[in-house]
N, CA, C and O atoms as CSV, one atom per row, in Angstrom:
chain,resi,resn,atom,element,x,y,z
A,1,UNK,N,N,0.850,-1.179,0.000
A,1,UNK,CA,C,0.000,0.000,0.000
A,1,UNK,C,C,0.895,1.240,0.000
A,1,UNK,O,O,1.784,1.346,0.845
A,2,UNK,N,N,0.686,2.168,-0.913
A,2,UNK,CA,C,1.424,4.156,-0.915
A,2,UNK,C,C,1.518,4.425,0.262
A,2,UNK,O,O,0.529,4.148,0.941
A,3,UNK,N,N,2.572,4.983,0.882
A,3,UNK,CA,C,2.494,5.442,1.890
A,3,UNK,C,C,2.983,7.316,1.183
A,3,UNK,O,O,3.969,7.783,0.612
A,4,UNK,N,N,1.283,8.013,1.780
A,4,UNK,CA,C,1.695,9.160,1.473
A,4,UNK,C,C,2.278,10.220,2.273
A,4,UNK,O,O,1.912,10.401,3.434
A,5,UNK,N,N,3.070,10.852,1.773
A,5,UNK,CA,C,4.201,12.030,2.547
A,5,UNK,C,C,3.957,13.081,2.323
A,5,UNK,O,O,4.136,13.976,3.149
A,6,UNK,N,N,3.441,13.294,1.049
A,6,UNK,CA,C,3.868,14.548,0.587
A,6,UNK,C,C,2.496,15.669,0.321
A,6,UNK,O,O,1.469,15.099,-0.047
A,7,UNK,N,N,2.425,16.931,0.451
A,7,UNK,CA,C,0.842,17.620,1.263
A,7,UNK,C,C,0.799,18.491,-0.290
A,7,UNK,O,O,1.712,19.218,-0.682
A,8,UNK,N,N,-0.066,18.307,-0.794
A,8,UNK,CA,C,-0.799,19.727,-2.156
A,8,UNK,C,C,-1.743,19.914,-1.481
A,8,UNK,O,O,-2.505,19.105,-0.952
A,9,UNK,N,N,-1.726,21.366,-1.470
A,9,UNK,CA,C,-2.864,22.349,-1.170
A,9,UNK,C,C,-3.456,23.525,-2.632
A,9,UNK,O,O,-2.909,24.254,-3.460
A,10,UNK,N,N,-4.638,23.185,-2.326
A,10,UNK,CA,C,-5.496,24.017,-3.873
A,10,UNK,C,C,-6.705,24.552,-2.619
A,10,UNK,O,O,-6.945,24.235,-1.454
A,11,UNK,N,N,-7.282,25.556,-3.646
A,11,UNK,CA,C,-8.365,26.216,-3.258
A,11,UNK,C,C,-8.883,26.531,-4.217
A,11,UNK,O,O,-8.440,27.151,-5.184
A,12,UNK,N,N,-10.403,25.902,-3.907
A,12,UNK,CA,C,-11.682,25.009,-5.083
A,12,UNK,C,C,-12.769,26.532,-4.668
A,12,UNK,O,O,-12.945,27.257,-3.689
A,13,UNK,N,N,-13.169,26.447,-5.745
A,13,UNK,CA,C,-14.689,27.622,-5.577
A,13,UNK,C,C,-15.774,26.889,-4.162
A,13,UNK,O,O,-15.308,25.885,-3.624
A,14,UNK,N,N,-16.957,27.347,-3.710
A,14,UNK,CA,C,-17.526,26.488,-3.022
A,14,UNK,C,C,-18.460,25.697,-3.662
A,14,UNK,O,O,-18.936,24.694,-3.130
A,15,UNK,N,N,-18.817,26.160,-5.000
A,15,UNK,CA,C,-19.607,24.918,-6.076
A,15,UNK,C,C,-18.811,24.022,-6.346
A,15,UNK,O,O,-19.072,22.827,-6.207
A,16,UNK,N,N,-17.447,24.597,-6.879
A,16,UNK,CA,C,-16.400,23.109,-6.555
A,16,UNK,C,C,-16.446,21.973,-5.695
A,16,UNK,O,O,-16.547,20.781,-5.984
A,17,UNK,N,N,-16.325,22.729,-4.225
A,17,UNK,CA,C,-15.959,21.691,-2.858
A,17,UNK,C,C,-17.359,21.329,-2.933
A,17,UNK,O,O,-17.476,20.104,-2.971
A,18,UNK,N,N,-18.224,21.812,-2.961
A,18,UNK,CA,C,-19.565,21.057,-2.644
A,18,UNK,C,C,-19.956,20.232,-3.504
A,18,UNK,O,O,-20.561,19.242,-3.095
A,19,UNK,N,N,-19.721,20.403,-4.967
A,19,UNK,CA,C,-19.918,18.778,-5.868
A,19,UNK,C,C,-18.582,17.784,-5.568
A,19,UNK,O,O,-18.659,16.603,-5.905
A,20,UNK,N,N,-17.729,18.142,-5.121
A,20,UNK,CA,C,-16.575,17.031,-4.691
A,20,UNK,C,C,-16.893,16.465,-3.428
A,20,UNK,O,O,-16.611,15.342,-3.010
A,21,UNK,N,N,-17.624,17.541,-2.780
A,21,UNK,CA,C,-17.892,16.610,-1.464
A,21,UNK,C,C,-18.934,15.730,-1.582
A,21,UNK,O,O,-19.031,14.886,-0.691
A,22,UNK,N,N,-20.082,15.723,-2.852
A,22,UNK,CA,C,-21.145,15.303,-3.038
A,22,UNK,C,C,-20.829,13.866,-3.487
A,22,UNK,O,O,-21.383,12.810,-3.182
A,23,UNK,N,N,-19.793,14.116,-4.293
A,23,UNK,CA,C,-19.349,12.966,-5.556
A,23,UNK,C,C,-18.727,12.003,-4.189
A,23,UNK,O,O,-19.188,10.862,-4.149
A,24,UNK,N,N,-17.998,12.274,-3.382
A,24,UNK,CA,C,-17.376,12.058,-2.429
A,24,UNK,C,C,-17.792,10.892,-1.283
A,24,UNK,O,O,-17.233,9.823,-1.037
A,25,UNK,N,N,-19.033,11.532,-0.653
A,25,UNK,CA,C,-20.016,10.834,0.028
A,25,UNK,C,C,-21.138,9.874,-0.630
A,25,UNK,O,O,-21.753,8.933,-0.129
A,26,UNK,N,N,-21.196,10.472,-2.008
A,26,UNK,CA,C,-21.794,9.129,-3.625
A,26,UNK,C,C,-21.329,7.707,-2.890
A,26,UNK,O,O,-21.830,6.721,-2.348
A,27,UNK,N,N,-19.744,8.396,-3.320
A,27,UNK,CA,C,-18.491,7.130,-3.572
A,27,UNK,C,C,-18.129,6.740,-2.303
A,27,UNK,O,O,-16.949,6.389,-2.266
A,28,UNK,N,N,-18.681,6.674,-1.288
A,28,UNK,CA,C,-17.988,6.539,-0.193
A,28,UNK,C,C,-16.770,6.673,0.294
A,28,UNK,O,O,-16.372,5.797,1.062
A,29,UNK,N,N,-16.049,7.608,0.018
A,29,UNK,CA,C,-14.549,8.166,-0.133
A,29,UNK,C,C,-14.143,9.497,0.294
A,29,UNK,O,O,-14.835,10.502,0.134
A,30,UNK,N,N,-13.027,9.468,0.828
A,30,UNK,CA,C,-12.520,11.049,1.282
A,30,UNK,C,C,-12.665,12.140,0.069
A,30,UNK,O,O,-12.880,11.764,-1.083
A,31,UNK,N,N,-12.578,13.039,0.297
A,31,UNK,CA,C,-12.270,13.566,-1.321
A,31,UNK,C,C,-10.879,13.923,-1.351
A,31,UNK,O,O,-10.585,14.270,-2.495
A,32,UNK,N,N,-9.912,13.980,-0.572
A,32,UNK,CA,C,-8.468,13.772,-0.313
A,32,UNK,C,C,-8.182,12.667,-1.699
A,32,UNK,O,O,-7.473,12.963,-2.660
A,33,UNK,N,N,-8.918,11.350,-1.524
A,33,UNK,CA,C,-8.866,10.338,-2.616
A,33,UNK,C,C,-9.563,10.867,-3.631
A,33,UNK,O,O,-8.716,10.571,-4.474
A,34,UNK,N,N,-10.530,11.487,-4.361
A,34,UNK,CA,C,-11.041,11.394,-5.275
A,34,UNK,C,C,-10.079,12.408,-6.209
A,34,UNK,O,O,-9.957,12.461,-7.433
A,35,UNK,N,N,-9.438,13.197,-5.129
A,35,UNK,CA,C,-8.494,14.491,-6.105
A,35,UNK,C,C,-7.202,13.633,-7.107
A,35,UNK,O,O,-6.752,13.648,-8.253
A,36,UNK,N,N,-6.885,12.506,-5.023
A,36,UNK,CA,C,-5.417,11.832,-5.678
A,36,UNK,C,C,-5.984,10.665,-7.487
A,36,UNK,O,O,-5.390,10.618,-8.565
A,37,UNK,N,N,-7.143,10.024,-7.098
A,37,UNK,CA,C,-7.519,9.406,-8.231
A,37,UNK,C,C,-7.910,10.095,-9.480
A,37,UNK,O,O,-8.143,9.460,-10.509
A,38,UNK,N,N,-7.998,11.582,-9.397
A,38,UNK,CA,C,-8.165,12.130,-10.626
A,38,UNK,C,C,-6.652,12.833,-11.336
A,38,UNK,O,O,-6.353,13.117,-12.496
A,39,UNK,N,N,-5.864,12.947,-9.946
A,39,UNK,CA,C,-4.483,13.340,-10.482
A,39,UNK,C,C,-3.601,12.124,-11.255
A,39,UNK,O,O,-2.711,12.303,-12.087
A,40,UNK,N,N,-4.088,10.877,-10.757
A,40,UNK,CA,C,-3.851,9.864,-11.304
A,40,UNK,C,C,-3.719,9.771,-12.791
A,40,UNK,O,O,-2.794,9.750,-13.603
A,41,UNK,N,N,-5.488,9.708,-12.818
A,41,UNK,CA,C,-5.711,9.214,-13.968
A,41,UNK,C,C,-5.641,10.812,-15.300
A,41,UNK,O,O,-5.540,10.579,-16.505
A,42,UNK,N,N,-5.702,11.980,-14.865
A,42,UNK,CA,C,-5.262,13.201,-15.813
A,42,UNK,C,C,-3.932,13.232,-16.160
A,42,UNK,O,O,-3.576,13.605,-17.278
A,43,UNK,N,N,-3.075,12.833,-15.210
A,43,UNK,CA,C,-1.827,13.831,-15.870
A,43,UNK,C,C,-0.655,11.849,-15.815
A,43,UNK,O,O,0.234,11.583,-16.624
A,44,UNK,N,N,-1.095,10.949,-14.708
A,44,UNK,CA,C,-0.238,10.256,-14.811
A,44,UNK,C,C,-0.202,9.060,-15.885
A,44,UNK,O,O,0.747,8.621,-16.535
A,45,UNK,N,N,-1.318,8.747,-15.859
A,45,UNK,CA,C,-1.781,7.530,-16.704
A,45,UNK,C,C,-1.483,8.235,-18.761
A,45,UNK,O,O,-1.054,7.750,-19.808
A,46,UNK,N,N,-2.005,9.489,-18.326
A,46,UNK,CA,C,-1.701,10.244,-20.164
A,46,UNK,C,C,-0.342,10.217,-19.955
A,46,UNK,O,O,0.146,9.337,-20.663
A,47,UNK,N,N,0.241,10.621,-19.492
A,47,UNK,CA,C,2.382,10.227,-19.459
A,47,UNK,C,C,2.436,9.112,-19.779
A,47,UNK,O,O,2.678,8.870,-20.962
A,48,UNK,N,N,2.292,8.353,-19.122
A,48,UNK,CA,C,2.683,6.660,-19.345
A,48,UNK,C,C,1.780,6.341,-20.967
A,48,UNK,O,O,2.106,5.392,-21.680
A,49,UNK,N,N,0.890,7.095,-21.259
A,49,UNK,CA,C,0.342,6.727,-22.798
A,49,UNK,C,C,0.947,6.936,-23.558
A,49,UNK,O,O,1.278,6.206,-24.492
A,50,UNK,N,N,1.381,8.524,-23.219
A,50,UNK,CA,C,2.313,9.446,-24.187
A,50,UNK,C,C,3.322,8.887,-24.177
A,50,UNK,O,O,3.807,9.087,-25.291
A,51,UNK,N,N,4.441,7.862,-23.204
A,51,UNK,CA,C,6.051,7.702,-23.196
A,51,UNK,C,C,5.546,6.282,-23.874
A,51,UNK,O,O,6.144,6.039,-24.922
A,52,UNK,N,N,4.857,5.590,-23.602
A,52,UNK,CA,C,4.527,4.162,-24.665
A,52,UNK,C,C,4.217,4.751,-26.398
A,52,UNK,O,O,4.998,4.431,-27.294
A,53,UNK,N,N,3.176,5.492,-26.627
A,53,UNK,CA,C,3.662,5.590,-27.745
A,53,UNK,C,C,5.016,6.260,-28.325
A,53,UNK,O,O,5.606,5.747,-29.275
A,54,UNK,N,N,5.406,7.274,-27.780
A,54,UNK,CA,C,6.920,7.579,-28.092
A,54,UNK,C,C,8.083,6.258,-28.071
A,54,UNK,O,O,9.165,6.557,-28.576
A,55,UNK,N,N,8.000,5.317,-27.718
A,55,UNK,CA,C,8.626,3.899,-27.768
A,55,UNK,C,C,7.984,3.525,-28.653
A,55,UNK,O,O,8.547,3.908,-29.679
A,56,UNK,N,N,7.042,2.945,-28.902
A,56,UNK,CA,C,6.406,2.406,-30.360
A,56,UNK,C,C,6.856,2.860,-31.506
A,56,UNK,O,O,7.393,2.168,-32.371
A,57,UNK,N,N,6.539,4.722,-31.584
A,57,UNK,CA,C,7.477,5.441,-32.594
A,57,UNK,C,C,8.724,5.223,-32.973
A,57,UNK,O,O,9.081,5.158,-34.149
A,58,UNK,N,N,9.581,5.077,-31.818
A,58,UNK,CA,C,11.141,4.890,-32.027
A,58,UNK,C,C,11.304,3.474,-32.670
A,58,UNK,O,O,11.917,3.146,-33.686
A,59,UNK,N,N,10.768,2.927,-32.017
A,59,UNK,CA,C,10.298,1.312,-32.626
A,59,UNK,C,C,10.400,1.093,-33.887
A,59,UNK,O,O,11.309,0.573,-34.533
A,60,UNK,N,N,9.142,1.640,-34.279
A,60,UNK,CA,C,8.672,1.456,-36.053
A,60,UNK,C,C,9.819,2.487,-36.622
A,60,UNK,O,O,10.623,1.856,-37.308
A,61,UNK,N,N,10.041,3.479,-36.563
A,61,UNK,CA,C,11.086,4.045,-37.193
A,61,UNK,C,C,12.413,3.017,-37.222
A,61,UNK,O,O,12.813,3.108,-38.383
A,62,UNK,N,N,13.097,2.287,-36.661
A,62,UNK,CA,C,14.130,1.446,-37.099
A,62,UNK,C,C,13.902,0.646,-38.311
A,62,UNK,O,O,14.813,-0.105,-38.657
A,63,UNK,N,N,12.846,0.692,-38.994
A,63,UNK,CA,C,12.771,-0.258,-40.395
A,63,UNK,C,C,13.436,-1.192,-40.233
A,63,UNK,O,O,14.064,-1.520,-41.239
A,64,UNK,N,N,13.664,-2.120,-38.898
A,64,UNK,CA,C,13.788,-3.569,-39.279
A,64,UNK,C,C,13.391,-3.789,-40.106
A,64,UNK,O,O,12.429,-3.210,-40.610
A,65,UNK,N,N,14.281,-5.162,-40.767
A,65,UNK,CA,C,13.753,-6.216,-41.395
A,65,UNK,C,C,12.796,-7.280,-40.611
A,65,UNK,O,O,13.245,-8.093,-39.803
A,66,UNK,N,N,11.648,-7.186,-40.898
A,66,UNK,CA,C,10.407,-8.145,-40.434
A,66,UNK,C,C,9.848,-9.628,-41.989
A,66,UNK,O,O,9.631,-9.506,-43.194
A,67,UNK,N,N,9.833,-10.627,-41.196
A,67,UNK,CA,C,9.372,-11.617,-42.163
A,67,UNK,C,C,7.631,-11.903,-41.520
A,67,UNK,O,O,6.955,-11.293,-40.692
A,68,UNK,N,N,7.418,-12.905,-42.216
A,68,UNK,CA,C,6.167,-12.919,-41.625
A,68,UNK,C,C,5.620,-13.816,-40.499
A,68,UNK,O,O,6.655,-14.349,-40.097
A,69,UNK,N,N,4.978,-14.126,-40.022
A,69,UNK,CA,C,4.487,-14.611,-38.599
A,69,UNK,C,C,5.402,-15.735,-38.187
A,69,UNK,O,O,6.287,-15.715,-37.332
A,70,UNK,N,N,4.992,-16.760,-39.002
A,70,UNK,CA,C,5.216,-17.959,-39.479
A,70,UNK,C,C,6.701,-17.798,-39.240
A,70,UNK,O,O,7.107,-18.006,-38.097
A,71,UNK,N,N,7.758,-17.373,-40.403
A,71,UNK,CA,C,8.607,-17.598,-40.093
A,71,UNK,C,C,9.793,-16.843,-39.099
A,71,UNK,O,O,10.934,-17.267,-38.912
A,72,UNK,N,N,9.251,-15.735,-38.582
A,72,UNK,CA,C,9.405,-15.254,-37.127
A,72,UNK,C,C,9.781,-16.243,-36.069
A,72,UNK,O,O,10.852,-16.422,-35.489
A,73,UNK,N,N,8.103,-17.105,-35.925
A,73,UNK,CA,C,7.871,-17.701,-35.042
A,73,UNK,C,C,9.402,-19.378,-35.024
A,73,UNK,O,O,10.020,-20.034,-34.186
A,74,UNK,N,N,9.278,-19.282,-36.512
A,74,UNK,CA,C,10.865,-20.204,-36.483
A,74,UNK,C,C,11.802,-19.968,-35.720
A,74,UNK,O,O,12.432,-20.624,-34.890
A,75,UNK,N,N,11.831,-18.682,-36.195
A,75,UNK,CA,C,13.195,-18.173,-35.507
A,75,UNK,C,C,13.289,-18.298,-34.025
A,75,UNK,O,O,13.902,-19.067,-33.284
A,76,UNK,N,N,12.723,-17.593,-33.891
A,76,UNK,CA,C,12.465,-17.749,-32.225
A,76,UNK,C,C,12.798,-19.054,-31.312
A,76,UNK,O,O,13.411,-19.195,-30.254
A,77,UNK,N,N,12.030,-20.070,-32.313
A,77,UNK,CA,C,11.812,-21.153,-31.529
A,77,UNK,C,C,13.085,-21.588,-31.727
A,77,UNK,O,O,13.674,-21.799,-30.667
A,78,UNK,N,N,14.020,-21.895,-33.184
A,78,UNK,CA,C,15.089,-22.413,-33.026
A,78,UNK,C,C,16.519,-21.652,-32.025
A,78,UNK,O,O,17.553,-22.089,-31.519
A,79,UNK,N,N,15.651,-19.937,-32.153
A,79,UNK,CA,C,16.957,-20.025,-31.492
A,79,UNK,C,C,17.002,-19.856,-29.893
A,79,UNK,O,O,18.022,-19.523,-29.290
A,80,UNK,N,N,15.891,-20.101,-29.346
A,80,UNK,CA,C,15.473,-20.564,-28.129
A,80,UNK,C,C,16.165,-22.315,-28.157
A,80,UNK,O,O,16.939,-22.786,-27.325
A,81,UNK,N,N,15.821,-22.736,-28.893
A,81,UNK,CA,C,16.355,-24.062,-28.759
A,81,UNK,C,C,17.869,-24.863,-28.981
A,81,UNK,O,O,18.248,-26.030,-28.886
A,82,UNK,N,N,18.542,-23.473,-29.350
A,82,UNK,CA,C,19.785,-23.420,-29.255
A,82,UNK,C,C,20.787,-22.700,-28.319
A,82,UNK,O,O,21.999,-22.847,-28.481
């Protein structure tokens, strides 16, 4: 389990805090959590999308030589088996 350390402080309108506190008590949850699960999923989870496709890119740009499934899958196996 995270062990958290570290303190962000924001200041929300009161239509803000009051639909977060709403959404909050919905979800049965602090809204401490609903901020950390939206910081999550906005800024951390789109990084990790964004740095996977930037690897894919770098990827396909090397124009290996690729054969097809089939004889890929040869390869592999023989040279696993060697």
């Amino acid at each position: 389990m995270a062990v958290f350390t570290e303190r962000v402080q924001t200041v929300l309108t009161k239509g803000q805090y009051d639909a977060l506190s709403r959404l909050a008590r919905e979800e049965d949850k602090p809204v401490s959590v609903l901020v950390r699960e939206a910081v999550e999923k906005v800024y951390f989870v789109e990084a990790e999308r964004k740095r996977r496709q930037e690897a894919l890119a770098a990827l396909l740009s090397l124009d290996a030589p690729v054969a097809d499934w089939e004889q890929m899958e040869d390869e592999i196996v023989n040279g696993a088996l060697e």
